[in-house]
C-alpha positions as CSV (number, residue, x, y, z in Angstrom):
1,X,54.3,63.9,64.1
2,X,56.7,65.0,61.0
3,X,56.5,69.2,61.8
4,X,57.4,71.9,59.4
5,X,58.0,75.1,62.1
6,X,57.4,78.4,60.5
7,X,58.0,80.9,62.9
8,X,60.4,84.1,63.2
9,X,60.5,86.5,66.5
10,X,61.0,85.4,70.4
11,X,57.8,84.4,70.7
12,X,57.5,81.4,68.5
13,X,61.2,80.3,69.9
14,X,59.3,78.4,73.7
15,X,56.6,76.6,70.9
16,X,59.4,75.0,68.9
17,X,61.3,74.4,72.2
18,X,58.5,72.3,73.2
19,X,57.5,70.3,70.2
20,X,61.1,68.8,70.4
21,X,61.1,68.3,74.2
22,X,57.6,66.5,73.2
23,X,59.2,64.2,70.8
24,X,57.9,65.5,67.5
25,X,60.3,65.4,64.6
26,X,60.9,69.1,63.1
27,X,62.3,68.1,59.3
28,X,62.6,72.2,58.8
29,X,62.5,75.6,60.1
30,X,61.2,77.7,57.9
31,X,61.6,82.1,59.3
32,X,62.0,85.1,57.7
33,X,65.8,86.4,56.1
34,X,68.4,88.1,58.6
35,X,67.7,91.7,58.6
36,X,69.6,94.8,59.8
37,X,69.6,95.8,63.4
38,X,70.9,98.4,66.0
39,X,72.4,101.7,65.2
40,X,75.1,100.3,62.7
41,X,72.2,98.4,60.8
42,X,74.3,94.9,61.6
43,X,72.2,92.1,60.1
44,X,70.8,90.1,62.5
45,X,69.9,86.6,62.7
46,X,65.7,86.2,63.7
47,X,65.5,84.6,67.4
48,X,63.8,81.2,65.7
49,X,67.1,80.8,63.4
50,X,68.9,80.8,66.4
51,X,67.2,78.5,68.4
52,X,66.8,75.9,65.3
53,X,70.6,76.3,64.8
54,X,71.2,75.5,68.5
55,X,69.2,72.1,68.2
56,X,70.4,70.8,65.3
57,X,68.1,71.8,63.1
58,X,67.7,72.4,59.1
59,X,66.7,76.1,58.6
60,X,65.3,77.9,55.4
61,X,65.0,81.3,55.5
62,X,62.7,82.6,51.8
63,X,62.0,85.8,50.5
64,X,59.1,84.7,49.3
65,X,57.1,81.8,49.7
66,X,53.8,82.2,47.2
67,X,55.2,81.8,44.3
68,X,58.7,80.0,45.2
69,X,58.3,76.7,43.4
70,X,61.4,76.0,45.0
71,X,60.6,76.5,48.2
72,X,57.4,74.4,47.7
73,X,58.4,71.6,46.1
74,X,61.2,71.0,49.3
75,X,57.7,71.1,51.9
76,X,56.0,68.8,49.1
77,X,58.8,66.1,49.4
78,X,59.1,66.4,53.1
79,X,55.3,65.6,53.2
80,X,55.1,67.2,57.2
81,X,51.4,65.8,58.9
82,X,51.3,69.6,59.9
83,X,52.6,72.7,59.5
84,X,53.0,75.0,62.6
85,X,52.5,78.6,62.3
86,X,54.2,81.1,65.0
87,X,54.5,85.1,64.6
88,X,56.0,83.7,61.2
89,X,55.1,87.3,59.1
90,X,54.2,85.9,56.0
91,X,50.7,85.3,55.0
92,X,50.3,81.3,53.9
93,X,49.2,80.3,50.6
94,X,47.0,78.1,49.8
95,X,49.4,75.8,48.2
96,X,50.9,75.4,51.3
97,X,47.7,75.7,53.4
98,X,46.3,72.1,51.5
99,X,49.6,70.7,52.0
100,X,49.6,68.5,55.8
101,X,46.8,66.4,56.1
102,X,46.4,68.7,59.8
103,X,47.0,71.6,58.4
104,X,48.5,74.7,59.1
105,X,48.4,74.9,62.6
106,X,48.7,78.7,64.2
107,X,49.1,80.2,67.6
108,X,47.4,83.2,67.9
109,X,48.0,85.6,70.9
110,X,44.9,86.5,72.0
111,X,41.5,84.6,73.1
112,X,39.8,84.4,69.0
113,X,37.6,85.8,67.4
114,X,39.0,89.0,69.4
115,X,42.0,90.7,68.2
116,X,42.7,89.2,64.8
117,X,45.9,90.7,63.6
118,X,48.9,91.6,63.8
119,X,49.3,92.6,67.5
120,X,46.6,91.0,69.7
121,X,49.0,91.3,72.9
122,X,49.1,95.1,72.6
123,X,45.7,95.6,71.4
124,X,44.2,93.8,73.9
125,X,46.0,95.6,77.1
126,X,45.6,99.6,75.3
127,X,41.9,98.5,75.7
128,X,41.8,97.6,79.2
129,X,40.8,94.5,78.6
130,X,40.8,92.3,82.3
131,X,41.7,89.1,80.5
132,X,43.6,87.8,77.4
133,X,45.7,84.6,76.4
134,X,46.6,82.2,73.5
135,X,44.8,79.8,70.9
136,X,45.5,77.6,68.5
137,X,43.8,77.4,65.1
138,X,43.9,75.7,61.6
139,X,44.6,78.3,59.3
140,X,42.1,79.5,56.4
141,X,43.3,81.7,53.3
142,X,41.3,84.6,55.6
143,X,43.3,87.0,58.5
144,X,42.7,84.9,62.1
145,X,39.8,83.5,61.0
146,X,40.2,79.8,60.5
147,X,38.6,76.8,62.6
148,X,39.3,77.1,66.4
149,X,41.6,74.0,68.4
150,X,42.1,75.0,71.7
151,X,42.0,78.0,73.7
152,X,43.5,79.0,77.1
153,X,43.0,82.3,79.2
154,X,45.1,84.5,81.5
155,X,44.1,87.6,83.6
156,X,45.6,90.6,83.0
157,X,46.6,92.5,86.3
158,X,46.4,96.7,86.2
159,X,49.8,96.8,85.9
160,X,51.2,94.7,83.3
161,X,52.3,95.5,79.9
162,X,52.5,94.4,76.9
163,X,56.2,93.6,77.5
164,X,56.0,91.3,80.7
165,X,52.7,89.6,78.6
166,X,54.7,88.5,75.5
167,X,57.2,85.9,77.5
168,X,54.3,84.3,79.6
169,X,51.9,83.9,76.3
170,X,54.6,82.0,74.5
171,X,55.0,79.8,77.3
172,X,51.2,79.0,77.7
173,X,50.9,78.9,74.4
174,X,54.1,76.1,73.7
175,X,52.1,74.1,76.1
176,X,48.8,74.3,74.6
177,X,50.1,73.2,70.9
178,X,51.5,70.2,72.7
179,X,47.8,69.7,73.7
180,X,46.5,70.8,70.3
181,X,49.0,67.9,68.4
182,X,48.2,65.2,71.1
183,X,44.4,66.5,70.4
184,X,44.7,66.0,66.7
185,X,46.5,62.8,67.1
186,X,44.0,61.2,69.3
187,X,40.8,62.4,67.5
188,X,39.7,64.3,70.5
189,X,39.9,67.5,69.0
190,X,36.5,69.0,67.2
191,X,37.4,72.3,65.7
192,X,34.8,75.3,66.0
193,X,33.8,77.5,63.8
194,X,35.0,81.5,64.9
195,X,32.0,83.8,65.4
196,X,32.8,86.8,63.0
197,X,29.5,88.9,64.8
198,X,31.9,89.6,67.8
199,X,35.7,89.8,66.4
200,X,37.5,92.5,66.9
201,X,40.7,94.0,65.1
202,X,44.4,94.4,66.0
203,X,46.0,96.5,63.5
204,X,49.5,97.0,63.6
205,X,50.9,99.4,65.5
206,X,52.5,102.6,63.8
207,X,54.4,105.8,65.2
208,X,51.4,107.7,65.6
209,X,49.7,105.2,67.8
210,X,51.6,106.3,70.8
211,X,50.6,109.7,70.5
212,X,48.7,110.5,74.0
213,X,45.5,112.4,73.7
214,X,44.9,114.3,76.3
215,X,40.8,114.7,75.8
216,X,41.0,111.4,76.7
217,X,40.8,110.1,80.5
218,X,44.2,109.2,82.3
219,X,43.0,105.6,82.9
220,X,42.6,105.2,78.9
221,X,46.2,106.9,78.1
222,X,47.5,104.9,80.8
223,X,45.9,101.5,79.3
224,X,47.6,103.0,76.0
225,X,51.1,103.3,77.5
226,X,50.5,99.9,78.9
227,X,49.8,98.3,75.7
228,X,52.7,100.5,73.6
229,X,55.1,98.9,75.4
230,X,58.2,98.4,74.3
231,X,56.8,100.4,71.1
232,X,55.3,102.8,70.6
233,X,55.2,104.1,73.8
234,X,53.5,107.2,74.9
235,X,54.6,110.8,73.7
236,X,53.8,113.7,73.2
237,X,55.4,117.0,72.2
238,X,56.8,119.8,74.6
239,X,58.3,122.9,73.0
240,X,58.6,121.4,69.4
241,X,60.3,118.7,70.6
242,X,58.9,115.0,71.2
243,X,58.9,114.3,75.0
244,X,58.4,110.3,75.6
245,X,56.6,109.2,78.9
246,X,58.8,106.4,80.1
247,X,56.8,106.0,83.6
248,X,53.4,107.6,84.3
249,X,49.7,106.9,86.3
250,X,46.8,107.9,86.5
251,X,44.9,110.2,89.4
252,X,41.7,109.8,90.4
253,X,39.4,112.4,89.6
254,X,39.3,114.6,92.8
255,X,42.2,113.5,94.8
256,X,44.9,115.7,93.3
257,X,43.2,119.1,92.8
258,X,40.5,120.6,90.9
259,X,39.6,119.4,87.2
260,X,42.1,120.6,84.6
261,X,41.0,123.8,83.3
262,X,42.4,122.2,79.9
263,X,43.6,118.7,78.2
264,X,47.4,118.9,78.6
265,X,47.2,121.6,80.9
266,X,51.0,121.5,82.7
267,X,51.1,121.6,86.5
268,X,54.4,121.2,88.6
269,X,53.2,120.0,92.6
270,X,56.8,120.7,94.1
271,X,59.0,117.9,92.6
272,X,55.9,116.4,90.7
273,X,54.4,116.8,87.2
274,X,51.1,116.5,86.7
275,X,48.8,116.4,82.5
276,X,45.5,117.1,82.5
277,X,43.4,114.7,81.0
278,X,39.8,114.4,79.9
279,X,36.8,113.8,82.2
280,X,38.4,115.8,85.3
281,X,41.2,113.2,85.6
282,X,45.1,114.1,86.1
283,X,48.1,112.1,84.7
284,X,51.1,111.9,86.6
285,X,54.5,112.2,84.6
286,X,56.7,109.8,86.5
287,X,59.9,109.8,84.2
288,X,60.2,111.2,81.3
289,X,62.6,111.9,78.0
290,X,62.7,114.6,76.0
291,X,64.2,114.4,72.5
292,X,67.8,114.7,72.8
293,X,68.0,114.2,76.0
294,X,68.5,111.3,78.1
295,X,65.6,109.9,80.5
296,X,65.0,111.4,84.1
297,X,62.8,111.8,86.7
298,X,60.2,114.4,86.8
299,X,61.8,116.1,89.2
300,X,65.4,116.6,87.0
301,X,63.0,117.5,84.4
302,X,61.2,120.1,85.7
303,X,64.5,121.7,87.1
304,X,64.9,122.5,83.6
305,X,61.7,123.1,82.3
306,X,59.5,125.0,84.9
307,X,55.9,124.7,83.8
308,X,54.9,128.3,83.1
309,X,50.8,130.0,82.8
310,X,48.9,128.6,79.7
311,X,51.6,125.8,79.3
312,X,50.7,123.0,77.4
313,X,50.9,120.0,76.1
314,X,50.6,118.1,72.5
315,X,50.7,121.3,70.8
């Protein structure tokens, strides 16, 4: 097929990998402008503009794309048979939308109609969901909600984040828009209509999100700090100051010591430092930074900071 690629972060980068290994002609990347990044606020080129530039490839990169009539009167004259859509960031207009004859074809990170939006990876993992993955969709003028292709699952061990998620997502899901195109091609494809009586949301994430709760249970937090991962995180605040969990777990209810007398009551075990939670659970602070500072174990924390009676934390 003649491909238009729309696509910005390091996610979309294995999808358009694959659609040339597959033999697909990709007449233009399309990906949002360089933008600054790091601590001198460099401008940085986006992941997809560097892995078009490596193959070869023509590369746009648009302010704006509803109202461009520039910008849409290039995708008019390349006539593309679809458009694919990966973590482009830019909502598609419905000039563009009736444009292929198959579409605007998107890869959404999550198993649909669950976690529509802009971060279905994190959402789904803060929730504690046992099971995620990738499909592919035709895109509607609506957010996520357009005609289902193909799906794929993936389990979702206790441990895993966010992070480690993201790189084996795009990978699955490179391979299953291969499918989706050979799908379309052939016929074989019958697209389903998406359920809206069970979707779910995935807003996107903000500062506050990573704001630990301590009324909450440690396996919930945990599932939070999980899911924030690279950002937001988990914090909190210790002393007026923000203190970031960088590694923490869960106790079981019962296997430390007795319940919390408080949520974010503070309690050093020797070299260990333990949060109460909600529902008579315990949270253990493996390493931690406090603002300022750089990050350390709870141990070279609590040299410092010796819990003392009433402590607390989050306030």
């Amino acid at each position: 097929m003649k491909l238009i690629f729309c696509g910005t972060p390091s996610f979309a980068v294995p999808t358009l990998k694959a659609v040339l290994r597959a033999g697909h002609e990709v007449a233009l990347v399309v990906t949002q402008p360089d933008r600054p990044s790091g601590r001198k606020m460099t401008l940085a080129a986006p992941p997809v503009k560097e892995a078009a530039l490596e193959a070869g490839l023509p590369v746009i990169q648009p302010e704006k794309i509803k109202k461009n009539a520039e910008f849409q009167a290039q995708l008019e004259a390349i006539a593309p048979d679809a458009i694919l859509v990966v973590a482009y960031g830019r909502i598609i207009p419905k000039w563009m939308l009736d444009l292929p004859p198959h579409g605007n074809l998107n890869l959404h990170g999550s198993l649909l109609p669950k976690y529509r939006g802009a971060a279905p990876i994190q959402w789904a993992v803060a929730n504690g969901e046992a099971e995620t993955g990738v499909t592919t969709m035709r895109l509607d003028e609506g957010l996520d909600t357009g005609d289902i292709l193909m799906k794929r699952a993936m389990a979702i061990a206790p441990d895993q984040t966010a992070a480690d998620l993201f790189p084996l997502l795009a990978e699955m899901g490179a391979a299953l828009m291969i499918e989706t195109l050979d799908g379309l091609a052939a016929g074989s494809i019958t697209p389903e209509k998406q359920d809206d009586a069970v979707a779910t949301h995935a807003p996107i994430l903000t500062r506050e999100d990573g704001r630990m709760d301590f009324t909450q249970p440690a396996m919930t937090i945990y599932n939070r700090w999980r899911g924030f991962q690279p950002w937001p995180g988990a914090w909190t605040t210790f002393n007026d100051k923000k203190l970031t969990a960088v590694r923490l777990m869960p106790i079981e209810a019962g296997s430390l010591m007795s319940a919390p007398k408080y949520p974010g009551e503070v309690v050093a075990d020797q070299e260990r430092l333990f949060i109460g939670c909600g529902e008579a659970s315990w949270l253990e602070l493996v390493e931690v930074q406090l603002e300022g500072k750089k990050r350390m174990a709870a141990a070279d924390f609590l040299r410092g900071h010796a819990p003392q009676p009433g402590d607390r934390l989050g306030e």
